[in-house]
N, CA, C and O of each residue as an XYZ file, in Angstrom:
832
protein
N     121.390    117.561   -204.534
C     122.523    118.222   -203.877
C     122.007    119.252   -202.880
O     121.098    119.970   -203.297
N     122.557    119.501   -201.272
C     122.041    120.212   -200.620
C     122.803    121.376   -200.662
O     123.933    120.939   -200.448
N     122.908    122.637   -200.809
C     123.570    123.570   -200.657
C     123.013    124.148   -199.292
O     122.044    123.667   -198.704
N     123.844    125.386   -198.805
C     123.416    125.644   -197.318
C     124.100    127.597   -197.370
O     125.179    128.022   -197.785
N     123.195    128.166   -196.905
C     123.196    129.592   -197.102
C     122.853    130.459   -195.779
O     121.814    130.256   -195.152
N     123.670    131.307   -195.450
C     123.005    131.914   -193.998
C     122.788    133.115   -194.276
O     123.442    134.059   -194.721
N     121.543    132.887   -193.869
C     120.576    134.751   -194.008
C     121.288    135.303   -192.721
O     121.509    134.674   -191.686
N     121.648    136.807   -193.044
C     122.365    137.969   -192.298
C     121.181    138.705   -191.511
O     120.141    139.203   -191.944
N     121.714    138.601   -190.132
C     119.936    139.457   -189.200
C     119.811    140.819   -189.841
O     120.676    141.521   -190.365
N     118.767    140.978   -189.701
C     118.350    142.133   -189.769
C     118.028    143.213   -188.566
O     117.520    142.832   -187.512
N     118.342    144.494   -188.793
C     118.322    145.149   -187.340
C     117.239    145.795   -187.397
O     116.845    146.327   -188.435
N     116.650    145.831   -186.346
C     115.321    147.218   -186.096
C     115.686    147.907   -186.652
O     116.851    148.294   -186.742
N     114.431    148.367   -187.373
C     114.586    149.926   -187.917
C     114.102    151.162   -186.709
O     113.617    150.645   -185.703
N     114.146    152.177   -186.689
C     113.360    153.231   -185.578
C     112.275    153.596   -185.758
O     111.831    154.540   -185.104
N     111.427    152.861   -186.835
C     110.162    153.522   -187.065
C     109.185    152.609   -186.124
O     108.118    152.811   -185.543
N     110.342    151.179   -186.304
C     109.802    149.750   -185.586
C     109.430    150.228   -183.952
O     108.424    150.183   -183.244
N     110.667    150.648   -183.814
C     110.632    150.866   -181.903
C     109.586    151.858   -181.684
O     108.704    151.513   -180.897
N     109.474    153.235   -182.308
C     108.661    154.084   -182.275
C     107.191    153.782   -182.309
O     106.366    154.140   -181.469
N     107.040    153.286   -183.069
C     106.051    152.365   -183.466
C     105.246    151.727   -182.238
O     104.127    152.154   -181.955
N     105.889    150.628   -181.476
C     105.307    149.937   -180.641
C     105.673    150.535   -179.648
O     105.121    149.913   -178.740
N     106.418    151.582   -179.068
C     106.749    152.095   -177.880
C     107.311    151.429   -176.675
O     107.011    151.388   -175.482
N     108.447    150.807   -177.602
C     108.880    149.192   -176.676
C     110.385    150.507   -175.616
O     111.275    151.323   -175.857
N     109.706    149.842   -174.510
C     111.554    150.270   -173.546
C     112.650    149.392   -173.875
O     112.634    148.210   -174.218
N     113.458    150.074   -173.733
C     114.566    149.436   -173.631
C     114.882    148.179   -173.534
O     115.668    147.686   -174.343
N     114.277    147.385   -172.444
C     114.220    146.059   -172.364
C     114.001    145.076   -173.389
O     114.646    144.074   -173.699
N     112.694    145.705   -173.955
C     112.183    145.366   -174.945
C     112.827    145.415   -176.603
O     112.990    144.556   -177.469
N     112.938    146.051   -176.566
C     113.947    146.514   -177.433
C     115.135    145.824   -177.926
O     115.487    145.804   -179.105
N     115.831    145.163   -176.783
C     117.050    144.492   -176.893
C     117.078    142.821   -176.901
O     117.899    141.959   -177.218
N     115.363    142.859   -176.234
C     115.064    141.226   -176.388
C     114.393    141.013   -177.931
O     114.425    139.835   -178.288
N     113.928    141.742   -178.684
C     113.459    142.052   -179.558
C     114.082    141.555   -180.703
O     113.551    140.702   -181.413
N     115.630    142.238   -181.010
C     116.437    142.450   -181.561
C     117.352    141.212   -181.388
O     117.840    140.677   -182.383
N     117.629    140.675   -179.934
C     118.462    139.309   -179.926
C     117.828    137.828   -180.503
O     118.441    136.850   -180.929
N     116.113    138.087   -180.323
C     115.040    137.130   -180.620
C     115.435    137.074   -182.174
O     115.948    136.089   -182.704
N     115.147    138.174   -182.772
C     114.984    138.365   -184.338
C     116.798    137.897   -184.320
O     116.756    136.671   -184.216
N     117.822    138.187   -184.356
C     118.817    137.782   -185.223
C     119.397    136.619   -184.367
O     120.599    136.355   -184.370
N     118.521    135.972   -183.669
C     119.145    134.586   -183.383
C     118.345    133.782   -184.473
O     118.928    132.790   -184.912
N     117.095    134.062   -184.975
C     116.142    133.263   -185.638
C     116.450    133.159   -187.013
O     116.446    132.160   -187.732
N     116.806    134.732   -187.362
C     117.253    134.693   -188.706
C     119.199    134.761   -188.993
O     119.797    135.350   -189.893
N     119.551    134.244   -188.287
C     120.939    133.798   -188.291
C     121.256    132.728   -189.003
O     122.233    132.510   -189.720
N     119.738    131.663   -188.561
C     120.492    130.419   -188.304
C     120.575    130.138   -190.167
O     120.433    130.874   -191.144
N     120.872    128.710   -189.975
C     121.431    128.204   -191.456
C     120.237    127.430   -192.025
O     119.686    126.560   -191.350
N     119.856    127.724   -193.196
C     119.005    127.748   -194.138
C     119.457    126.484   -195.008
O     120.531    126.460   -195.610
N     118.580    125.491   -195.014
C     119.269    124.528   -195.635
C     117.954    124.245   -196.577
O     116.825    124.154   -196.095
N     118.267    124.103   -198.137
C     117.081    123.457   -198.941
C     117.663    122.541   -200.135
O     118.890    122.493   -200.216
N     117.151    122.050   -200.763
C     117.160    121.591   -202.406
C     117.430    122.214   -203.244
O     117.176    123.389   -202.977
N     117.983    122.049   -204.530
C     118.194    122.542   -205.128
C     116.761    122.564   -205.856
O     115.992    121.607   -205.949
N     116.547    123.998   -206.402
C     115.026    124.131   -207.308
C     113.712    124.510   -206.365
O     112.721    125.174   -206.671
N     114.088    123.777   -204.958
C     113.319    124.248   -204.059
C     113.881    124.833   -202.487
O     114.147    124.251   -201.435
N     113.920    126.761   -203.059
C     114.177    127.626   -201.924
C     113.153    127.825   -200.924
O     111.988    127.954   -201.302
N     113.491    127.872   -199.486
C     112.289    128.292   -198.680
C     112.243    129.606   -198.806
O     113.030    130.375   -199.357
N     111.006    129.841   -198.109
C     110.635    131.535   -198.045
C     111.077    132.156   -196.584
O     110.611    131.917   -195.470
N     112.335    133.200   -197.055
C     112.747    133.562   -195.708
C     111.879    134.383   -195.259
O     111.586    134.304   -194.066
N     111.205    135.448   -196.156
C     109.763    136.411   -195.582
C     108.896    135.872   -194.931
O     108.458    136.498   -193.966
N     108.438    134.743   -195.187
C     107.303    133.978   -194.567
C     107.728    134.143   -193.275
O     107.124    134.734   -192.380
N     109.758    133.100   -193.157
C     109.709    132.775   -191.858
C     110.054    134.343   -191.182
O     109.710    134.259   -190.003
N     110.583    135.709   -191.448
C     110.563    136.894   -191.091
C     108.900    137.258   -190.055
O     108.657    137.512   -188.875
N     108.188    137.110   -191.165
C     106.969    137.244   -190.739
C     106.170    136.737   -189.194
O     105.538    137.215   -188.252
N     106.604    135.685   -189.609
C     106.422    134.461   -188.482
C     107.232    134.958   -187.062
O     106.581    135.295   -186.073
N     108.221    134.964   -187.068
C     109.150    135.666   -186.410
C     109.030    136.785   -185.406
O     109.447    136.913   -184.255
N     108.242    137.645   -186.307
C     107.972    139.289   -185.848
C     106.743    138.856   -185.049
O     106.716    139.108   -183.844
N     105.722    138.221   -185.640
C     104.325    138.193   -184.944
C     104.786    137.074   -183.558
O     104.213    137.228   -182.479
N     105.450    136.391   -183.662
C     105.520    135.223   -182.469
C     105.873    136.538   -181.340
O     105.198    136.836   -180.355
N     107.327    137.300   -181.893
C     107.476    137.811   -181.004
C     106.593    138.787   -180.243
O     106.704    139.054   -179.047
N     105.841    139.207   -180.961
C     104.715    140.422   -180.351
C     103.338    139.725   -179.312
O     102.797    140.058   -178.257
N     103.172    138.533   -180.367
C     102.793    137.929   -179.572
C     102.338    137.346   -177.970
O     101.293    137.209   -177.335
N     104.054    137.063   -177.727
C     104.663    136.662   -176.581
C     104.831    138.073   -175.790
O     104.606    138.220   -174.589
N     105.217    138.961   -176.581
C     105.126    140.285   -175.825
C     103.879    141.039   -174.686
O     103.882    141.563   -173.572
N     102.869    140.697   -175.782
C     101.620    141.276   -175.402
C     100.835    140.115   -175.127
O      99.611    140.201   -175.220
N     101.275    139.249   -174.864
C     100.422    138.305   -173.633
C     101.180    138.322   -172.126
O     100.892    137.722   -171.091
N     102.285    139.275   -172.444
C     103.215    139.361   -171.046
C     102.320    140.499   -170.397
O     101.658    140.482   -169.360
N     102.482    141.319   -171.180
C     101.912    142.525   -170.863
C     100.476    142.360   -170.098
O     100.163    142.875   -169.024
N      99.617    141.435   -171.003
C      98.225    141.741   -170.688
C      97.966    140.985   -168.957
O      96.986    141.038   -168.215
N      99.321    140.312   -168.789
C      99.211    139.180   -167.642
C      99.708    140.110   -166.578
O      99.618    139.960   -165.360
N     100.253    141.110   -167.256
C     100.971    142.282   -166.278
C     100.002    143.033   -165.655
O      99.978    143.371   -164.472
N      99.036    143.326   -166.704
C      98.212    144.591   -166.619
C      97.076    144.380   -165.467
O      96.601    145.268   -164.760
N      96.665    142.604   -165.443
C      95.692    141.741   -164.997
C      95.838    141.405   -163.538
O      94.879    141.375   -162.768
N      97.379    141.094   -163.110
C      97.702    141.835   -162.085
C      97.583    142.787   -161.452
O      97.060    142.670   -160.343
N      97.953    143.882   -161.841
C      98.014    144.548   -161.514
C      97.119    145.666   -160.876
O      97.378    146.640   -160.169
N      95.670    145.012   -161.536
C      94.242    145.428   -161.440
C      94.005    144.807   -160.791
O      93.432    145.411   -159.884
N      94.047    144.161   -160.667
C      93.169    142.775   -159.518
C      93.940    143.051   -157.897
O      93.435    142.693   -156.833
N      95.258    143.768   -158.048
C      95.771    143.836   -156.946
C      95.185    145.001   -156.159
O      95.034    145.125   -154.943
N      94.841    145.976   -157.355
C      94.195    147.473   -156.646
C      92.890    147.363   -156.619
O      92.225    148.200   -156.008
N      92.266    146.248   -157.316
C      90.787    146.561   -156.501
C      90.821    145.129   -155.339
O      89.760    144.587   -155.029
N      91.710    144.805   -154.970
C      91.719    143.804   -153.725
C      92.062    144.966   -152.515
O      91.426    144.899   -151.464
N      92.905    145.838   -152.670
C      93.321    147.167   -151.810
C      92.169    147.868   -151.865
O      91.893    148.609   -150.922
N      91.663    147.802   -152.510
C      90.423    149.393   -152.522
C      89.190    148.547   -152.247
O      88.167    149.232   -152.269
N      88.928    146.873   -151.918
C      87.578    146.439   -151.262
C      88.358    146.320   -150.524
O      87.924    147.412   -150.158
N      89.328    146.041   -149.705
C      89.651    146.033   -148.238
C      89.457    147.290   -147.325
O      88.996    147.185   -146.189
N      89.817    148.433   -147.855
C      89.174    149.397   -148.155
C      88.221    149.982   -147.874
O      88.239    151.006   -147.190
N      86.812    149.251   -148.521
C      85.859    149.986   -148.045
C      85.110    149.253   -147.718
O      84.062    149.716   -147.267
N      85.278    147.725   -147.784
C      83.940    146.526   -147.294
C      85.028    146.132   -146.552
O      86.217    145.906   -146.777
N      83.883    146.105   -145.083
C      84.661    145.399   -143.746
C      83.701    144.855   -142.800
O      82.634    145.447   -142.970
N      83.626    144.116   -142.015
C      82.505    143.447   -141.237
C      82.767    144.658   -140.682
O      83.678    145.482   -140.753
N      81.150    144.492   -139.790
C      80.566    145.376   -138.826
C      81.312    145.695   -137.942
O      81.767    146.832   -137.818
N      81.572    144.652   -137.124
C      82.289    145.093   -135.964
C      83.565    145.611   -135.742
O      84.200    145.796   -134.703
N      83.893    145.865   -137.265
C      85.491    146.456   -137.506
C      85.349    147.990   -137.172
O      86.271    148.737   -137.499
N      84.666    148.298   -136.780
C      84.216    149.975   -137.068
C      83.437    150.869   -135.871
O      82.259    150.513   -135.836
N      83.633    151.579   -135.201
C      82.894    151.855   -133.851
C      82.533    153.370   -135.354
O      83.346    154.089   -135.934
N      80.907    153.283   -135.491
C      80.129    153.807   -136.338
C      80.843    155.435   -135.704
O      81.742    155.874   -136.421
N      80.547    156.153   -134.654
C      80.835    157.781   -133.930
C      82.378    157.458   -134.297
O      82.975    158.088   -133.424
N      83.165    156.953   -134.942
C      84.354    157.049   -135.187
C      84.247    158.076   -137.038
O      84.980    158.962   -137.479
N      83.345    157.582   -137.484
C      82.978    157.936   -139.221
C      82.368    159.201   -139.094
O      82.669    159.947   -140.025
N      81.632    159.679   -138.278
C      80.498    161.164   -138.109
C      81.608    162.042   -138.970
O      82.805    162.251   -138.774
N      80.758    162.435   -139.933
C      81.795    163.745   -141.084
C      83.045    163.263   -141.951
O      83.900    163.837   -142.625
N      82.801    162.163   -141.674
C      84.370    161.283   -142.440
C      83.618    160.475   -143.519
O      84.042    160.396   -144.672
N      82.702    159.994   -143.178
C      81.907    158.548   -144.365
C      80.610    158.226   -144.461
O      79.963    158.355   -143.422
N      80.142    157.908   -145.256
C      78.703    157.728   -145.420
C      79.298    156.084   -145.204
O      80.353    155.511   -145.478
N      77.635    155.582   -144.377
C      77.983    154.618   -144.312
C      76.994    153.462   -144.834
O      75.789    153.646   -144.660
N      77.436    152.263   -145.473
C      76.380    151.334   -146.312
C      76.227    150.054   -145.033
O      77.277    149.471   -144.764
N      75.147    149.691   -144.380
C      75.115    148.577   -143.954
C      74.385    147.531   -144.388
O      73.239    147.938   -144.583
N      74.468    146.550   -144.600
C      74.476    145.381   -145.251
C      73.725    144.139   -144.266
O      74.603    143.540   -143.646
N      73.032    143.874   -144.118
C      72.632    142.812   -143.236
C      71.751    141.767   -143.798
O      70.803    141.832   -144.581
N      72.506    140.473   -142.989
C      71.370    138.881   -143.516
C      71.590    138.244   -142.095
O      72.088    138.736   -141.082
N      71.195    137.303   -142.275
C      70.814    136.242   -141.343
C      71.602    135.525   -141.434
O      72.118    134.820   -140.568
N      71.861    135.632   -142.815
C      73.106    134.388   -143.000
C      74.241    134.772   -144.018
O      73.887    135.905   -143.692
N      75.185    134.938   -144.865
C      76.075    135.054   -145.561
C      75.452    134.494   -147.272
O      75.572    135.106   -148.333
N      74.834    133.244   -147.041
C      73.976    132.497   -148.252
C      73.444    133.071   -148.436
O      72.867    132.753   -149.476
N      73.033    134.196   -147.970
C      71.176    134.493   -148.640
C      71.252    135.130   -149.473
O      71.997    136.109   -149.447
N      70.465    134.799   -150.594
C      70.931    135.286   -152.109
C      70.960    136.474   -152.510
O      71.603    136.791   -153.511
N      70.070    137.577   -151.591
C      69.957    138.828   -151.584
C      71.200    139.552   -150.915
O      71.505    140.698   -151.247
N      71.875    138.868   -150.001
C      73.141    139.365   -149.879
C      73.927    139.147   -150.174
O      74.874    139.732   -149.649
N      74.224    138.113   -151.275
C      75.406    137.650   -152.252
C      75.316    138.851   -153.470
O      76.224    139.552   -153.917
N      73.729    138.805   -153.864
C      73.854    139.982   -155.052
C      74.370    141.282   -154.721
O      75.099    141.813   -155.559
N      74.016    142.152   -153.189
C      73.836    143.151   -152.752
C      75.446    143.135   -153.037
O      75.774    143.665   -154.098
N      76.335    142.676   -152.349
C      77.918    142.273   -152.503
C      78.080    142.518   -153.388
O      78.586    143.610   -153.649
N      77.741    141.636   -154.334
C      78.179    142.164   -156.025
C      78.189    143.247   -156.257
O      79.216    143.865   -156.537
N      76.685    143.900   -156.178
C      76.627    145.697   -156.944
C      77.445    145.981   -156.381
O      78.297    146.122   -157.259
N      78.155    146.325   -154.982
C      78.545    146.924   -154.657
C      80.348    147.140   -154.989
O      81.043    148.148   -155.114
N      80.609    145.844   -155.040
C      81.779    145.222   -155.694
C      82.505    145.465   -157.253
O      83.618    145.607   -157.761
N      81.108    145.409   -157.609
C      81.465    145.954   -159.315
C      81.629    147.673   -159.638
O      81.783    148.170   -160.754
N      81.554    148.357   -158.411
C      81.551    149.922   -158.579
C      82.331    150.175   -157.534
O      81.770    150.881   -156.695
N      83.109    149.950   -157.349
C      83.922    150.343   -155.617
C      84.358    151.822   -156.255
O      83.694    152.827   -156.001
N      85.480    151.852   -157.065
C      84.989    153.498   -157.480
C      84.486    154.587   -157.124
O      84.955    155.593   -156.591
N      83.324    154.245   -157.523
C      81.761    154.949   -157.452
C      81.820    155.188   -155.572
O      82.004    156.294   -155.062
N      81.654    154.125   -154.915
C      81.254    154.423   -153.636
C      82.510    155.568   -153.160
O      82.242    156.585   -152.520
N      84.311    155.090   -153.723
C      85.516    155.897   -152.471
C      84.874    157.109   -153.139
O      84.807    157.967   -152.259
N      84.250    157.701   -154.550
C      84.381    159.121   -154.695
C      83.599    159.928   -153.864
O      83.857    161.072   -153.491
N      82.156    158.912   -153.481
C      81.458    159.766   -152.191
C      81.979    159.281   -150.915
O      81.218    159.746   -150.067
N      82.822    158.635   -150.380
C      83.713    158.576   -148.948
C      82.552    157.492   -148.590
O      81.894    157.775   -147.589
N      82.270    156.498   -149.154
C      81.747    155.519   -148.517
C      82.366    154.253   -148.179
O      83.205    153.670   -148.866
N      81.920    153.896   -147.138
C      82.853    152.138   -147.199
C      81.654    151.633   -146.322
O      81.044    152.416   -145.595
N      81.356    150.395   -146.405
C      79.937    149.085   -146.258
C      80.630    148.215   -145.297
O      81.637    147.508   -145.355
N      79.701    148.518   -144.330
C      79.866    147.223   -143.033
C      78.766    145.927   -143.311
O      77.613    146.091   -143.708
N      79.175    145.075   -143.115
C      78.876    143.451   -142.922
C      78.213    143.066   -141.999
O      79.097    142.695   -141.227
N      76.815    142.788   -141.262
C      76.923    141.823   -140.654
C      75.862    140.685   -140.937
O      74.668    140.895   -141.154
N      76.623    139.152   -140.895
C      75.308    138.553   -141.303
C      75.633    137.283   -139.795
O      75.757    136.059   -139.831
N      75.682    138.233   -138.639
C      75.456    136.867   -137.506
C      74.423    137.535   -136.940
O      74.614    138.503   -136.203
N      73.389    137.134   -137.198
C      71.728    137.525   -136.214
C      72.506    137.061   -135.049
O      73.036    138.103   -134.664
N      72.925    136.031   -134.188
C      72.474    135.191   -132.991
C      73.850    136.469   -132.053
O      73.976    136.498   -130.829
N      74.641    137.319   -132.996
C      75.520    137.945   -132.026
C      74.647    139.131   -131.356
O      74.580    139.230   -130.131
N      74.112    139.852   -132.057
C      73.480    141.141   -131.478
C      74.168    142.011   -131.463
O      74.504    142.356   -130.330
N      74.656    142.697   -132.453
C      75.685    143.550   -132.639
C      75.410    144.939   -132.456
O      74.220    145.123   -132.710
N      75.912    145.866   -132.168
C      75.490    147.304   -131.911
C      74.996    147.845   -132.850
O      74.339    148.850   -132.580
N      75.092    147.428   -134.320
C      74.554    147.760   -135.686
C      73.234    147.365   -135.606
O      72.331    148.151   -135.895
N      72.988    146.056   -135.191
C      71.785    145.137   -135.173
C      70.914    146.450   -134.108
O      70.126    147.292   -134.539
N      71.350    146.275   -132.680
C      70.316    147.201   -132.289
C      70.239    148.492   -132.634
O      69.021    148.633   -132.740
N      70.673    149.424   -132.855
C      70.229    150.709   -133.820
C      69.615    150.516   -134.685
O      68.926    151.524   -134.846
N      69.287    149.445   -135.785
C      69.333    149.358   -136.794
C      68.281    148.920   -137.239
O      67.619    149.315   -138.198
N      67.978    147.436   -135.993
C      66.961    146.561   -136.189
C      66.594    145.742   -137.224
O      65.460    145.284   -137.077
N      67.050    145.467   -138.023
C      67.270    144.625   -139.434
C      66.161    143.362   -139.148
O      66.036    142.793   -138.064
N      65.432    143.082   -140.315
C      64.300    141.692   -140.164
C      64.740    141.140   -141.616
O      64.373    141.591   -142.701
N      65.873    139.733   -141.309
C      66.349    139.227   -142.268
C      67.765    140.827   -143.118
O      68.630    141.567   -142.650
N      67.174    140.567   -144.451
C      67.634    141.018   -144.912
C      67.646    142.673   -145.080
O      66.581    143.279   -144.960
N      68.732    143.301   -145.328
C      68.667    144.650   -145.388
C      69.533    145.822   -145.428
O      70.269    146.099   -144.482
N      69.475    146.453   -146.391
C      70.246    147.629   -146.714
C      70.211    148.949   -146.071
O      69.089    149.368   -146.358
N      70.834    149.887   -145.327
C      70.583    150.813   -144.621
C      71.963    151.779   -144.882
O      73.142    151.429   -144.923
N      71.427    152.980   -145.025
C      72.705    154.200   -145.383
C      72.387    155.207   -144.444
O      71.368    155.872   -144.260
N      73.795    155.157   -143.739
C      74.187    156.598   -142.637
C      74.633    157.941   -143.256
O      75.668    157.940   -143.921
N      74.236    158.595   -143.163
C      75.134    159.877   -143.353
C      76.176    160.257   -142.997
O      76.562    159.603   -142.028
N      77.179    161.375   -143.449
C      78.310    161.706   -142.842
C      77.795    162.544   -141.117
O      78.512    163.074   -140.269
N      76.686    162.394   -141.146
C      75.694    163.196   -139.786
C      75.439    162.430   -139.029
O      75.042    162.646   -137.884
N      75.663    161.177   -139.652
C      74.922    160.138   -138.108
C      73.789    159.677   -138.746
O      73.792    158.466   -138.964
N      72.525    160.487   -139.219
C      71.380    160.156   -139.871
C      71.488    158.946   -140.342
O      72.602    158.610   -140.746
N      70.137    157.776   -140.432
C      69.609    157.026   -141.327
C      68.908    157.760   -142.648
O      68.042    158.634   -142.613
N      69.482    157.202   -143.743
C      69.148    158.065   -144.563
C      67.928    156.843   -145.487
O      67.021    157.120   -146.272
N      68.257    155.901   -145.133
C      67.644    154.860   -146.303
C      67.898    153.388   -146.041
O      68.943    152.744   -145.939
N      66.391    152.998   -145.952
C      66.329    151.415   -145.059
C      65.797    150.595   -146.732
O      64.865    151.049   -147.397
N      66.459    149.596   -147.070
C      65.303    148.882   -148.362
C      66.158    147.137   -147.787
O      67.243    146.744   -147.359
N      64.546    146.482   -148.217
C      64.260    144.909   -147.815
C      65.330    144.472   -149.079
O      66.123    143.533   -149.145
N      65.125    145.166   -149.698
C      66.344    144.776   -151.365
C      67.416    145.037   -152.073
O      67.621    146.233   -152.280
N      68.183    144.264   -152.518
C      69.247    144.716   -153.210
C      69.217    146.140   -153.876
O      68.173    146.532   -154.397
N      70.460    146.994   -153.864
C      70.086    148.072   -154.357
C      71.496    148.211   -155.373
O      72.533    147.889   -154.794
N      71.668    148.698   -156.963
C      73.037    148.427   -157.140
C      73.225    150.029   -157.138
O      72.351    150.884   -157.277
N      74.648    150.198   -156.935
C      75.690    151.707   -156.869
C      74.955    152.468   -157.363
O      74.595    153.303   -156.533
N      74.355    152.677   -158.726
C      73.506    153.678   -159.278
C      72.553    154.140   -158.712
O      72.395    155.353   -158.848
N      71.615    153.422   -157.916
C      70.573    153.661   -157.296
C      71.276    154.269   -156.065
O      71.206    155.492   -155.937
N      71.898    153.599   -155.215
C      72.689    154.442   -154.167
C      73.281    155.663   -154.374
O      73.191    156.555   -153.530
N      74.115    155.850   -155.822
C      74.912    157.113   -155.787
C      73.863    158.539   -156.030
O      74.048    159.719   -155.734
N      72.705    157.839   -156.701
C      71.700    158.999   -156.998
C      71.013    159.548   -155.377
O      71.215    160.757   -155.260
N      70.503    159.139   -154.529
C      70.518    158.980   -153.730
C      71.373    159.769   -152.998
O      70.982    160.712   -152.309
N      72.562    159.420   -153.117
C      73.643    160.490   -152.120
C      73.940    161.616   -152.861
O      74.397    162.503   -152.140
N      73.867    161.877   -153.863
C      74.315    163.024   -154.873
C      73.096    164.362   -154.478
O      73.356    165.562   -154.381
N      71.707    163.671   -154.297
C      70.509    164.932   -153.842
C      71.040    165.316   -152.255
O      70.554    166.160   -151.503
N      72.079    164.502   -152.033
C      72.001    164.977   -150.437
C      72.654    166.588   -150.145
O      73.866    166.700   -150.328
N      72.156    167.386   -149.857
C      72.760    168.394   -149.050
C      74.307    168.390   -149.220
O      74.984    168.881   -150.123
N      74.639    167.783   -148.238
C      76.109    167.906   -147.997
C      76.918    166.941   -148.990
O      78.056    167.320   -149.265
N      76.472    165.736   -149.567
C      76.853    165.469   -150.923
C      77.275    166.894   -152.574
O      78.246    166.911   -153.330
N      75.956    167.908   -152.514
C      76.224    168.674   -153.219
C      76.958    169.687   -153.282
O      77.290    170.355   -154.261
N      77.307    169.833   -151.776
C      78.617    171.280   -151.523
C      79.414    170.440   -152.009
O      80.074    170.799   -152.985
N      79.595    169.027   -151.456
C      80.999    168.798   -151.552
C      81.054    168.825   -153.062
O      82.182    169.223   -153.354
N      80.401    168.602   -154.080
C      80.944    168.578   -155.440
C      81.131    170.001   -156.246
O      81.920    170.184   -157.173
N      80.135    171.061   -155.628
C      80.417    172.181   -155.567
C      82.057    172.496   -155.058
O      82.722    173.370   -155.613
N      82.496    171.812   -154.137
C      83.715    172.477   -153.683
C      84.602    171.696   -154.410
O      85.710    172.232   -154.406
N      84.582    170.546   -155.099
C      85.929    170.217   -155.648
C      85.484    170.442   -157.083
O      86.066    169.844   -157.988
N      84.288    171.432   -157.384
C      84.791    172.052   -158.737
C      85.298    173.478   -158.938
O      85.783    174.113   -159.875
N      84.869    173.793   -157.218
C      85.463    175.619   -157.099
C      84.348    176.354   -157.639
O      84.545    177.222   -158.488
N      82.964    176.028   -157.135
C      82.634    176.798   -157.601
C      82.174    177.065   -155.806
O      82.229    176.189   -154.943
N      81.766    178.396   -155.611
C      81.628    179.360   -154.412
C      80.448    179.052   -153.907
O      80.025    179.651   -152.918
């Protein structure tokens, strides 16, 4: 014989909401999820009841679940969007930039290959990529160039053979020529002994 029984929803408690720090939104999808699930009609055997806790259980975690894979898809966005803004930012080809435009505004990173492939400037990219951070807090942003055959105004100041890393000062100065990849750490140490690197951190801690 089948008998048939309907479990009554259950409502959030406030320790629940408090708890997960759900808004409003959340909150109300929460609550319609849970007593549409446990509404429905419960049908078993006689001698053999199902377990409504189990399916409670089940219930609560699906929903959090689904919650916090929204979230994390939110969050993933949302990061990826600000460091796409903040390397546009500060990595730009060469010729985007008339250098006497930066004097006292930016230290500047130049970057040079022969070619875009060359493996030393795919890595150099990287370090620099994985710390963007690091470079806006000292006012830096990295020019590009990897067309030898143009002759770019970077190229002649600069003189680059193949590959090569070179840092301007907020002065104009060459401060630092290397044949090799260099990652952020090595660069930021580097700009931190500088002179005018150290007022400035002197001045945004106030001290005189």
């Amino acid at each position: 014989m089948l008998l048939r029984s309907t479990v009554k929803p259950l409502p959030l408690k406030p320790h629940f909401r408090a708890k997960w720090k759900c808004d409003a939104f959340f909150v109300a999808f929460t609550e319609m999820y849970l007593r549409n699930r446990l509404s429905a009609t419960y049908i078993w055997k006689e001698g053999d009841i199902m377990n409504s806790r189990h399916t409670l259980v089940s219930t609560v975690v699906f929903a959090l679940m689904s919650v916090a894979q929204t979230a994390t898809v939110a969050a993933q966005e949302a990061n990826e969007g600000g460091d796409t803004a903040l390397l546009q930012q500060i990595v730009m080809p060469g010729d985007a930039v008339d250098l006497d435009s930066l004097i006292w505004q930016n230290r500047v990173l130049v970057v040079f290959a022969d070619s875009p492939n060359d493996p030393r400037y795919i890595q150099q990219i990287e370090f620099l990529t994985d710390r963007l951070e690091d470079l806006e807090e000292r006012d830096v942003i990295v020019l590009t160039d990897t067309a030898k055959s143009e002759g770019s105004a970077l190229r002649t100041k600069l003189r680059p053979r193949g590959f090569m890393l070179a840092m301007i000062g907020k002065d104009g100065g060459v401060y630092l020529r290397k044949p090799l990849p260099w990652d952020v750490r090595e660069i930021s140490r580097v700009i931190d002994k500088m002179p005018m690197r150290q007022q400035e951190m002197r001045d945004r801690r106030g001290d005189s």
